[in-house]
C-alpha positions as CSV (number, residue, x, y, z in Angstrom):
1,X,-2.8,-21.2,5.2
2,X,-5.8,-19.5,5.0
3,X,-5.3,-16.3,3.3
4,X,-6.7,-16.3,-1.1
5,X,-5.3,-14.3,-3.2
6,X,-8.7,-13.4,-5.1
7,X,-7.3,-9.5,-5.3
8,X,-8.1,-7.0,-7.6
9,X,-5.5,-6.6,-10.5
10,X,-2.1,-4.5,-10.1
11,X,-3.5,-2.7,-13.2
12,X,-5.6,-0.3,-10.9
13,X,-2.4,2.1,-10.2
14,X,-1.3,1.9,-13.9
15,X,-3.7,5.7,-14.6
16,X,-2.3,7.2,-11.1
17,X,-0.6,10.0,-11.2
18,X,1.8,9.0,-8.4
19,X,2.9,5.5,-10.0
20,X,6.7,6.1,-10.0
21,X,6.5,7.1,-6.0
22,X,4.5,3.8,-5.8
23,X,7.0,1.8,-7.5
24,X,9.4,3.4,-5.8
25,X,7.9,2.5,-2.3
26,X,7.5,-0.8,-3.0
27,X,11.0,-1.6,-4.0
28,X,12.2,-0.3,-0.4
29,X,9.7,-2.8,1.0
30,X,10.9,-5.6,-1.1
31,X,14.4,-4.7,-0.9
32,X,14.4,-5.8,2.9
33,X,14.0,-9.0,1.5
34,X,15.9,-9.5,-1.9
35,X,19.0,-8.3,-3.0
36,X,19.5,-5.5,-5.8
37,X,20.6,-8.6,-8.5
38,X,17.7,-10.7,-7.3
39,X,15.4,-7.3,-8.4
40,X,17.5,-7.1,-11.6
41,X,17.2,-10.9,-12.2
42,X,13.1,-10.8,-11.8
43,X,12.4,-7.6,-12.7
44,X,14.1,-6.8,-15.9
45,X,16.0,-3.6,-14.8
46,X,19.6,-3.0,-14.1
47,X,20.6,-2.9,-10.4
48,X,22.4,0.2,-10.8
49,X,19.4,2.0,-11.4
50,X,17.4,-0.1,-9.1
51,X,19.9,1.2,-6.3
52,X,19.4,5.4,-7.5
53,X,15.4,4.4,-7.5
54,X,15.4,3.2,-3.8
55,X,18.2,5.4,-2.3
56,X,15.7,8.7,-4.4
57,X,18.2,9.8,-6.5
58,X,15.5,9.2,-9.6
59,X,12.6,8.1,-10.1
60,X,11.8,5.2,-12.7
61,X,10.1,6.9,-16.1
62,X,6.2,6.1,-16.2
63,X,6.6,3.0,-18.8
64,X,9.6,1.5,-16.7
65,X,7.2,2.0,-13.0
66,X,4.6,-0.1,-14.5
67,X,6.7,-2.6,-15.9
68,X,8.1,-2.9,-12.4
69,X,4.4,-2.8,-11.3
70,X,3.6,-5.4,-13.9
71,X,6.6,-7.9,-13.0
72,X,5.9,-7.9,-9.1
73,X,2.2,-8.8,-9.7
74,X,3.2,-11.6,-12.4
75,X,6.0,-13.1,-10.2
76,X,3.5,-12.8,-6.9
77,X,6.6,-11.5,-5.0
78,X,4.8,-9.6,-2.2
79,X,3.0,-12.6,-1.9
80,X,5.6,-14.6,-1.5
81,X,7.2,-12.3,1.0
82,X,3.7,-12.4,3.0
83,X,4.2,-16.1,2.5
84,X,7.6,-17.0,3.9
85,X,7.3,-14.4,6.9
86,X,4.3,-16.0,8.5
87,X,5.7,-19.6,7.9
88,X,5.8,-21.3,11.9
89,X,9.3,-21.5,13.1
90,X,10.9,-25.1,14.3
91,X,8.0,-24.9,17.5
92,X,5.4,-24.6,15.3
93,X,4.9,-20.9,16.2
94,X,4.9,-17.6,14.2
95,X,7.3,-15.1,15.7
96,X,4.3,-12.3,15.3
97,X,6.7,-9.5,16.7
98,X,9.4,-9.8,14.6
99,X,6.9,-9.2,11.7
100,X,5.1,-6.3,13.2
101,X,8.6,-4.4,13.7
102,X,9.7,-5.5,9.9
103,X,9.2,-2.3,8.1
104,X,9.1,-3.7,5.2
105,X,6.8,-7.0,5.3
106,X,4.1,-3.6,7.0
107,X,4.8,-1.6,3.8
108,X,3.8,-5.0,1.6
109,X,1.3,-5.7,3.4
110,X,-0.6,-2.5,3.4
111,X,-0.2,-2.2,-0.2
112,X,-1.5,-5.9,-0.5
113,X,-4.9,-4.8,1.3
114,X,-5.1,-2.0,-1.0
115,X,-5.9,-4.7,-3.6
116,X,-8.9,-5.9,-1.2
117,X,-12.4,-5.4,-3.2
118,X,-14.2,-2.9,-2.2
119,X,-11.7,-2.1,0.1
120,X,-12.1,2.0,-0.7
121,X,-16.0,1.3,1.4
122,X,-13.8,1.1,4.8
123,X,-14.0,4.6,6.5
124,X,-11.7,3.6,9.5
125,X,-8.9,0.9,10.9
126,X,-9.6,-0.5,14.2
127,X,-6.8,-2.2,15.9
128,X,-7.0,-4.6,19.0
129,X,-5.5,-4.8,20.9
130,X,-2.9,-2.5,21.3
131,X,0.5,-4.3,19.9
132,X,-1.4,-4.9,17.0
133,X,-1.2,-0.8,16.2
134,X,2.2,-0.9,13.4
135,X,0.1,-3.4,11.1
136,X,-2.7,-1.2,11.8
137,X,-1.3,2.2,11.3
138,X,0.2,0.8,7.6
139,X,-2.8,-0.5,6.7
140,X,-4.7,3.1,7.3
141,X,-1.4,4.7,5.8
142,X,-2.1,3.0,2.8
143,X,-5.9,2.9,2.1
144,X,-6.0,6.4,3.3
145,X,-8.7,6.2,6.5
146,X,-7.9,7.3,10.1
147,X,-6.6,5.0,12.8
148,X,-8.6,3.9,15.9
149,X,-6.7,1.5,18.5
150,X,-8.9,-0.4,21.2
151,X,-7.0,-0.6,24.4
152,X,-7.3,-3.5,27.3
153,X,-5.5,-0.5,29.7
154,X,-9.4,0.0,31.0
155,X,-11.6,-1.2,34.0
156,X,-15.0,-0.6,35.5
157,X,-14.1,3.1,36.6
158,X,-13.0,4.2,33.4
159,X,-12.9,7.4,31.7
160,X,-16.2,8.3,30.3
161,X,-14.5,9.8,27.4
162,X,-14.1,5.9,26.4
163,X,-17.1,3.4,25.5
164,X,-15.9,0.3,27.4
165,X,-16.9,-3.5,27.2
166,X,-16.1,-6.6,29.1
167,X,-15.5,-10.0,28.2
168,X,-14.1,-13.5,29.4
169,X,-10.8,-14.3,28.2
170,X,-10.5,-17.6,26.9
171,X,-6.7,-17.5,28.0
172,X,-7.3,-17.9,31.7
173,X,-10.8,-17.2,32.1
174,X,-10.3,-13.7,33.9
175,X,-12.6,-10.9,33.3
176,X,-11.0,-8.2,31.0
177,X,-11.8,-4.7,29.2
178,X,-11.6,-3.3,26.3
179,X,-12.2,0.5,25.1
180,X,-11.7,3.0,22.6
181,X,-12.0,6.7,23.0
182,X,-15.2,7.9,22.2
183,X,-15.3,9.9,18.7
184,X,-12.7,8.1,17.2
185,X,-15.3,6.1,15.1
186,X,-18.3,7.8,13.5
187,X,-22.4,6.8,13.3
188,X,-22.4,4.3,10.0
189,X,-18.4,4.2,9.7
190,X,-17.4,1.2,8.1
191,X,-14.7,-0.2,10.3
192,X,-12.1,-2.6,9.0
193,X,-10.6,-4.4,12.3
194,X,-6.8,-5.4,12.6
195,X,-5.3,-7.7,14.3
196,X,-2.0,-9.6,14.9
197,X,-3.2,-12.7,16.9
198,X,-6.8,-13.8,16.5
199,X,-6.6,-16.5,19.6
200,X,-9.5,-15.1,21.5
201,X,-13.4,-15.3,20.3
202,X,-14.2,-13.5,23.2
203,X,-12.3,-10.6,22.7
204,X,-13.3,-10.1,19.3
205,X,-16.6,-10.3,20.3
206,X,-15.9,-7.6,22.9
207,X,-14.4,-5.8,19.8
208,X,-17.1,-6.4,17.4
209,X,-19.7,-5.3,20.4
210,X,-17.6,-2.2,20.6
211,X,-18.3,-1.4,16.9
212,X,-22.2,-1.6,17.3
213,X,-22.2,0.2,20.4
214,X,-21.0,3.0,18.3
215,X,-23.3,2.8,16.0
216,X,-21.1,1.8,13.0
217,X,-20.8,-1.1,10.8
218,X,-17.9,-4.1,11.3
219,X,-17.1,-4.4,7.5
220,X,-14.5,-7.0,7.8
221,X,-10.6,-8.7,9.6
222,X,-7.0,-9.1,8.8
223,X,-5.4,-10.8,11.2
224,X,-2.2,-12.2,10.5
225,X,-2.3,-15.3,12.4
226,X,-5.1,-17.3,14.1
227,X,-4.8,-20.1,16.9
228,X,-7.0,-22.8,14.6
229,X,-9.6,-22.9,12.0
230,X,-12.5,-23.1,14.4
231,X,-11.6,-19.9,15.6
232,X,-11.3,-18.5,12.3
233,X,-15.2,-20.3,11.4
234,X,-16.4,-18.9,14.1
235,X,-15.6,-15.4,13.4
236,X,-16.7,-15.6,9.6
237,X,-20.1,-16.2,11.4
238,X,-20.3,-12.7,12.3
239,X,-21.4,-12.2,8.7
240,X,-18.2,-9.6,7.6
241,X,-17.4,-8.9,4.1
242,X,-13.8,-9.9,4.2
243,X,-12.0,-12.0,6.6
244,X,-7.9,-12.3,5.9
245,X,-6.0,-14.3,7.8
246,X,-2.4,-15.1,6.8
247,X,-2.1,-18.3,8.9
248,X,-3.9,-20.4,11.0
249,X,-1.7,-22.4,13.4
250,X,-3.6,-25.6,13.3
């Protein structure tokens, strides 16, 4: 496990405005993954009106949403959540694409990068490569940026639209290509990258080279699991202000 939970408080949302939609929110996501009594059990509130809060038929008053708020932090229950999704099955691997078509475990984990410090610098999401885009798009859902997705549909003849670069897989050793349309990150952007499976320091190279070709700033990585720790060192080289990774393998 490599990911810390050295997150800013829960206490941030407790002045918003839209608290009781948060809370709200949040109880879908977790009710994917506990039932209404386990809610009532943890959280302090009767099931009944846990039920009318998720299904919208009310909203929780402003003093019950942030002891809701306040309970999920204390117990860690997204993190827990985070924690039992990524754990390897009986091979020793982590079914990545079960997670990243689990509404819910997206939903907690794009509120859980919310509580990233600094996290309000990032001006755009950056996803490679391309089946990494649902963890992506949550993440930008939640922190409020616009979406960029780098594609490995490219070659040498490529749209000039796109800014392209190459690298050597370290899969099979074949020559691939990534690209992302041209526009869809700004001069000085701050670019928080995405990815599900960080297996491949050549292509986040080719990613990272992609940023700078652009002229904007890699400010950091979530990935949600990565082949070993040495890739995971060798990334955190690059010099990025956060690097999450919710499992490394071996």
């Amino acid at each position: 496990m490599y990911m810390r939970y050295d997150n800013k408080s829960y206490t941030q949302f407790y002045d918003e405005k839209n608290i009781r939609s948060l809370v709200v929110r949040l109880l879908n996501a977790l009710k994917s993954f506990y039932t209404f009594r386990d809610l009532e059990l943890m959280l302090d509130v009767p099931q009944q009106a846990l039920w009318r809060y998720v299904n919208f038929l009310t909203v929780p008053e402003e003093s019950t949403a942030k002891k809701i708020l306040r309970k999920i932090e204390e117990l860690r229950l997204i993190e827990k959540v985070v924690d039992d999704m990524v754990r390897p099955n009986s091979k020793g691997q982590v079914e990545v694409w079960r997670l990243t078509h689990n509404i819910g475990f997206l939903d907690l984990l794009g509120f859980w990068v919310t509580l990233i410090p600094k996290i309000d610098d990032v001006d755009v999401i950056l996803a490679y490569p391309e089946d990494s885009s649902p963890l992506a798009t949550s993440i930008a859902y939640w922190i409020r940026v616009n979406l960029c997705v780098a594609t490995r549909k490219a070659n040498a003849t490529f749209s000039s639209k796109y800014v392209v670069e190459t690298y050597q897989s370290e899969v099979d050793g074949s020559v691939e290509y990534l690209a992302i349309p041209k526009g869809c990150i700004d001069k000085e952007d701050y670019v928080l990258i995405v990815t599900n499976n960080l297996n491949d320091v050549n292509m986040f190279n080719a990613v990272y080279a992609l940023v700078r070709k652009v002229q904007a700033v890699p400010w950091g990585l979530i990935a949600v699991v990565a082949r070993n720790r040495e890739v995971v060192d060798s990334v955190r080289t690059y010099g990025l202000n956060v690097i999450k990774v919710l499992r490394v393998i071996t």
